[in-house]
C-alpha positions in Angstrom: 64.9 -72.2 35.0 65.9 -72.8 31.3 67.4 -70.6 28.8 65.1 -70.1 25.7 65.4 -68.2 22.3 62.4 -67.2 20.5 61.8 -66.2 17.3 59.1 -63.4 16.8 58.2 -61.7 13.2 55.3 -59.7 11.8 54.1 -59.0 8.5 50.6 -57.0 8.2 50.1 -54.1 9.4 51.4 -52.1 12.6 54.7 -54.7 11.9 56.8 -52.9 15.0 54.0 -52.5 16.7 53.1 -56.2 17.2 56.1 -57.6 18.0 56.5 -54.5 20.9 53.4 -55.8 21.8 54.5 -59.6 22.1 57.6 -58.5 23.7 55.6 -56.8 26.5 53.4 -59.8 26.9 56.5 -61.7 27.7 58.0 -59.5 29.8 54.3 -59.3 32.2 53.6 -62.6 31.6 55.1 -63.8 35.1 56.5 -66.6 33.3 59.8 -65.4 31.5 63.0 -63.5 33.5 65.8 -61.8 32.1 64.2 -61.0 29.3 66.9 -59.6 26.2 66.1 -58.2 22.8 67.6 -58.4 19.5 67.1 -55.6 17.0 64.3 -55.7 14.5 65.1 -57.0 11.0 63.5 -56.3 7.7 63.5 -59.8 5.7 61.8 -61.5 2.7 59.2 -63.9 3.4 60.1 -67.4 3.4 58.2 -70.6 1.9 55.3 -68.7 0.5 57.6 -65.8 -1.5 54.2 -63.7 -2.7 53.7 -61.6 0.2 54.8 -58.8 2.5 58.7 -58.1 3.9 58.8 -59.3 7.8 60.4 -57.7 10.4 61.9 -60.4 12.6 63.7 -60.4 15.8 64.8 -63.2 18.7 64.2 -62.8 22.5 66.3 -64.2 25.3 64.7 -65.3 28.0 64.2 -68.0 30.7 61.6 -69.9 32.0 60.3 -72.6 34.0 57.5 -73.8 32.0 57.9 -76.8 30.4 58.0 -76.5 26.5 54.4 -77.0 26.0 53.5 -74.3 28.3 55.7 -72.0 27.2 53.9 -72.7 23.0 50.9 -71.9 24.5 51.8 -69.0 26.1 53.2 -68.0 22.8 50.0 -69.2 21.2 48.0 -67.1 23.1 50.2 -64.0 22.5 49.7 -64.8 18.8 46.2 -64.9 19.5 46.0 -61.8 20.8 47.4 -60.0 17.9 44.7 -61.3 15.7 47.0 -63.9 14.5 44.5 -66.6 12.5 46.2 -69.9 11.1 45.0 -70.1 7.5 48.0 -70.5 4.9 51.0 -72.5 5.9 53.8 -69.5 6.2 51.1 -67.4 5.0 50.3 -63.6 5.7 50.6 -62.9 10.0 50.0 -60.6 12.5 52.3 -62.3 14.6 54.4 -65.2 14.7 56.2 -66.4 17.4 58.6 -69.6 17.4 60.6 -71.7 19.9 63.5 -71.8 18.5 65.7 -73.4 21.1 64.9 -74.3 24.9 67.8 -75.2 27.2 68.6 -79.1 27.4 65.3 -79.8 25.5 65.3 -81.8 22.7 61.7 -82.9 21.5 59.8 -84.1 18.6 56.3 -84.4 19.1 53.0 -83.7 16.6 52.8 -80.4 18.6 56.4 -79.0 19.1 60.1 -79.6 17.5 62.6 -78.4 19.8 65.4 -77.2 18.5 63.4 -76.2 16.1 63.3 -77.7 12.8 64.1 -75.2 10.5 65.7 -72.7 12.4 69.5 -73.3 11.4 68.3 -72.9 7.9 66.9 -69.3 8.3 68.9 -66.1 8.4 66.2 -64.3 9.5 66.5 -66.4 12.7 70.5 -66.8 12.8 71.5 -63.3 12.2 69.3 -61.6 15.2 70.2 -65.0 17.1 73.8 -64.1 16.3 73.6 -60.4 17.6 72.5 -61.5 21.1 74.7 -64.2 21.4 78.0 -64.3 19.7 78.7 -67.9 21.1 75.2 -69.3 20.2 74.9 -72.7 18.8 71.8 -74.6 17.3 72.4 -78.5 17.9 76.2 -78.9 18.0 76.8 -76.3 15.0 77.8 -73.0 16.0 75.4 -70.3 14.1 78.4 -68.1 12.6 79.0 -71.4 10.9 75.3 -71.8 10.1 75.4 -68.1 8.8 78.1 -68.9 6.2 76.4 -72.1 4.9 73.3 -69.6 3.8 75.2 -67.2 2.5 73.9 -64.4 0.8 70.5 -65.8 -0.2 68.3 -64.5 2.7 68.4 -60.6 2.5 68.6 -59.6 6.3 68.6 -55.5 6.7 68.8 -54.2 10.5 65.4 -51.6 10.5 65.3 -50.9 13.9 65.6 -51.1 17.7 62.6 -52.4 19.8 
């Protein structure tokens, strides 16, 4: 089994609703334990600025699929949420990210693991942060990462799951 953080965020419609939805899915899956939550955050869209806010949260979990498995079990959660892949960062349903996999680091056409972006994004770091006051992402500990963004990325708690 491996410890795994993912990233989950919504930004049409029932916004709570889908990622409760996605959280479920992982949780009956059969192929995630000790599954934890973060609370839900209201954030500003990243990359493509001209849309909805997001409401973004992380899950703790563990697993023993291998990385691919586990995307396409995320994939197919997406999937199921009506989540089409038109616009890069674009408009979603739902979104869900690997953001870190225990022991795994990969860079493949398919998957980047940690991923590549992740220590850059607030909307990532601070529910990261919340369930794991100790986290790290590569060998930088994410309080550290936190300070380096600053106060750029509005992050506002909205709710819990």
């Amino acid at each position: 089994m491996r410890r795994v953080f993912l990233s989950l965020g919504s930004n049409q419609g029932d916004r709570l609703a889908y990622l409760r939805a996605a959280v479920l899915s992982l949780q009956t899956s059969g192929s995630v334990q000790s599954l934890r939550t973060s609370s839900v955050y209201e954030t500003a869209p990243v990359g493509l600025t001209d849309q909805a806010p997001f409401l973004n949260m992380v899950v703790a979990c563990q697993t023993a699929l291998t990385p691919l498995e586990l995307l396409r079990l995320c994939q197919t959660i997406e999937a199921k949420s009506g989540r089409t892949r038109t616009i890069r960062w674009g408009p979603r349903t739902l979104d869900i990210d690997i953001v870190a996999m225990e022991g795994v680091v990969q860079n493949s056409e398919e998957l980047t693991l940690p991923h590549p972006r992740a220590h850059e994004r607030a909307f990532v770091l601070v529910p990261l942060l919340e369930l794991e006051p100790n986290a790290e992402l590569g060998s930088l500990p994410v309080r550290k990462l936190l300070e380096r963004i600053g106060e750029e990325q509005s992050v506002t708690k909205y709710s819990e799951i």
